[in-house]
C-alpha positions as CSV (number, residue, x, y, z in Angstrom):
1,X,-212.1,-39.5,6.8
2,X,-211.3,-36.9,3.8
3,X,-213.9,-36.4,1.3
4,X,-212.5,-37.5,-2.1
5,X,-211.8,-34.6,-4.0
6,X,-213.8,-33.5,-7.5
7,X,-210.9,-33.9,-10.0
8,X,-211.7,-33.4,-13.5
9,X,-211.8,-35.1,-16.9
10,X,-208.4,-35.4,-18.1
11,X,-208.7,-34.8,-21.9
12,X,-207.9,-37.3,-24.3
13,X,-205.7,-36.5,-27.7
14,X,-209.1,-37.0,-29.5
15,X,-210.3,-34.1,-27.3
16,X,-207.2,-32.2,-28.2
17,X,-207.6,-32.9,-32.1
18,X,-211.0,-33.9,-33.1
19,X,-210.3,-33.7,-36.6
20,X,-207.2,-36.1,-36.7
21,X,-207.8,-39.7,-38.5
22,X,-207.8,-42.8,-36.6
23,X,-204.2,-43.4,-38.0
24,X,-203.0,-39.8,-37.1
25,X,-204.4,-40.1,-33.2
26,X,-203.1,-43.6,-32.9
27,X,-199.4,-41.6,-34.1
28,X,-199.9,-38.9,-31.8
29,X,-200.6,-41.2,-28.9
30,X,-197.3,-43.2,-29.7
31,X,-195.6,-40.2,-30.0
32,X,-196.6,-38.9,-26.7
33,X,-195.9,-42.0,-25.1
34,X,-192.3,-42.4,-26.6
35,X,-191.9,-38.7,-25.3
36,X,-193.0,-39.2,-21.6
37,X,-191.0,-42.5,-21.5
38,X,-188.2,-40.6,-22.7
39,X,-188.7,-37.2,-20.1
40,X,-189.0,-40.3,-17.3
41,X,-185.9,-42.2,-18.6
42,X,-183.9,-38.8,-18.4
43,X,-185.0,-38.6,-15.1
44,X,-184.3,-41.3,-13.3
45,X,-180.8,-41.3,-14.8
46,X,-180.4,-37.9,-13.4
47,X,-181.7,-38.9,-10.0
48,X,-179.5,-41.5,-10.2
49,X,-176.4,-39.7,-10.3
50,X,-176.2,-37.6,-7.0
51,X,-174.1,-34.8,-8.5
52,X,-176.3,-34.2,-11.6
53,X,-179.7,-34.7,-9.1
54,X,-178.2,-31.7,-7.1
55,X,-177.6,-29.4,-10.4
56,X,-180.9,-30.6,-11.7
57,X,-182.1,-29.6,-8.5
58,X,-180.7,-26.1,-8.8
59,X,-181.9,-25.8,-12.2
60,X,-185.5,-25.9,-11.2
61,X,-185.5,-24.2,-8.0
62,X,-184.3,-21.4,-10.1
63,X,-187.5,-22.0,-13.1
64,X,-189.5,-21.4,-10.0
65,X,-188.4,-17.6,-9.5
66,X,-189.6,-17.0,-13.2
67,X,-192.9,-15.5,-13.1
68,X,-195.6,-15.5,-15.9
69,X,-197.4,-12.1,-14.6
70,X,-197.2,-9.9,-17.8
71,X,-195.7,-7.1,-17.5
72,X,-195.5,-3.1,-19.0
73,X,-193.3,-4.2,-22.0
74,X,-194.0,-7.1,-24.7
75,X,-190.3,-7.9,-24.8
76,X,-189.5,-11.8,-23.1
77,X,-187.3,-12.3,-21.0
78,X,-184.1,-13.6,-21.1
79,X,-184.3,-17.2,-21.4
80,X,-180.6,-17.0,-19.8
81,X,-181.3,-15.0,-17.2
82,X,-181.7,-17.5,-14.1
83,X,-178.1,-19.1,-15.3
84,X,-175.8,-15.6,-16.0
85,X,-172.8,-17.2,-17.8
C-alpha cells in the first residue's frame, strides 16, 4: 500500500488578497468560478468535436516545446512562433 502523499495547502482568495472586503472576496470567488466553468465548458465542447480535439491537441503539444529558461537577451519571444502563418 502507497503512503499518501504530503500535498499542500491550497490557498484560498483571502490568502491571495487579504485586504479585499467581504463583498470584494465573495466577487472574486464568483468571478473565478464563472471563469473555470467557462475554461470547462470550452472544453468539453472542443472534446466533443473530434476534429477541433485533434487541433486543440496540436495546439498544446506545441505550448509544450516553449521553454521558460531565461535566456542572454530580455526580448520575448514570439508569441507566434509555435503556429508560423
Amino acid at each position: 500500500m502507497m503512503a499518501p502523499l504530503d500535498k499542500k495547502p491550497v490557498p484560498t482568495i483571502r490568502d491571495l488578497y487579504p485586504n479585499l472586503t467581504e463583498k470584494e472576496l465573495a466577487a472574486a470567488e464568483d468571478n473565478l468560478e464563472r471563469y473555470l466553468a467557462l475554461v470547462l465548458r470550452i472544453y468539453e465542447r472542443i472534446q466533443a468535436d473530434p476534429e477541433s480535439y485533434a487541433h486543440f491537441r496540436a495546439l498544446t503539444e506545441k505550448i509544450r516545446a516553449v521553454s521558460c529558461k531565461l535566456s542572454g537577451s530580455n526580448a520575448l519571444p514570439d508569441a507566434n512562433a509555435n503556429n508560423p502563418s
